[in-house]
N, C-alpha and C positions, 0 to 999 in steps of 0.2 A: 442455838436458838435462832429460828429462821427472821425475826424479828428484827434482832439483835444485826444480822450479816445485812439485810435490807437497810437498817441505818448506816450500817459502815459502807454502802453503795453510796449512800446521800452526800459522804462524810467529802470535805477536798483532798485528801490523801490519794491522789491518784493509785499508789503502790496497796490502801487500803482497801480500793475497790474493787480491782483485780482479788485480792486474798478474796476478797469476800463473795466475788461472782465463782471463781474457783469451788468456795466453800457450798454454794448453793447449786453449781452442778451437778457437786458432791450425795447431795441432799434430794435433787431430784432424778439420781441413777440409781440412789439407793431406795426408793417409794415411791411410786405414781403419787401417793396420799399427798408426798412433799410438795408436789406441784399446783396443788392447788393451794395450799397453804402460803406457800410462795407468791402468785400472784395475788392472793390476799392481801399480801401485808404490802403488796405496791412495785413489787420486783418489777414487774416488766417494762414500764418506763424508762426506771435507772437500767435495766438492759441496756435496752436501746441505745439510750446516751451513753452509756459503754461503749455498746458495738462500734456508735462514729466517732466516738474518740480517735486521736492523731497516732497514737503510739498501737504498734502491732502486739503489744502483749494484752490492753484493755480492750482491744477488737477478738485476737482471739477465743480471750476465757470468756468474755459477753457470748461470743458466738457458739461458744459449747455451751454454755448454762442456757441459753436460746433453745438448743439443740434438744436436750434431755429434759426439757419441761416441754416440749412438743411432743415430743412419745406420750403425754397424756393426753388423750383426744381433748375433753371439754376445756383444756385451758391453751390447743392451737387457736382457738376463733380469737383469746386474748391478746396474743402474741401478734395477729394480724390486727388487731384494734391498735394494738402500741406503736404500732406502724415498724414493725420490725420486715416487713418484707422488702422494701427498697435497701437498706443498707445490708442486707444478705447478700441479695442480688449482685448487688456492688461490689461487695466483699468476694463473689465467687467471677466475678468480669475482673476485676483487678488486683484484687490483695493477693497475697502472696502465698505459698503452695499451704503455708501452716495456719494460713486463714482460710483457707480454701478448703480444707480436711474437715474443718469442723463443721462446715454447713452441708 
């Protein structure tokens, strides 16, 4: 339930949020349909604040579930709304080569 993984971004469980951006990558490789549904229910915020998260595991799974809800056209202009293009950016000027792959 895409619903369901979007709360567990919200949740403090860092190791939660990870499972749960993981799970929604998941969801928008397997369906374009999923990507919009996903930003529906608020995902791309808690992206975001994934991606700048301190720890290299919540930067990189934010940074693939980023990735695979942009392959659907109508929900990149969101992703750019969320302000996800500066911490990409970043992520591919200094993170590290397995944050770098995913953007």
């Amino acid at each position: 339930n895409i619903r369901a993984l979007v709360a567990r971004l919200r949740g403090p469980d860092g190791a939660d949020q990870v499972s749960a951006a993981t799970a929604l990558a998941d969801q928008a490789k397997a369906d374009d349909a999923n990507c919009t549904l996903i930003a529906a229910a608020g995902a791309l915020p808690l992206l975001v604040a994934l991606l700048r998260a301190c720890t290299e595991e919540g930067t990189v799974c934010a940074a693939d579930a980023i990735g695979y809800l942009a392959n659907d056209e109508p929900t990149r202009a969101l992703i750019v709304e969320a302000g996800a293009l500066l911490p990409l950016v970043t992520l591919l000027r200094a993170g590290t080569e397995k944050g770098k792959a995913c953007v």
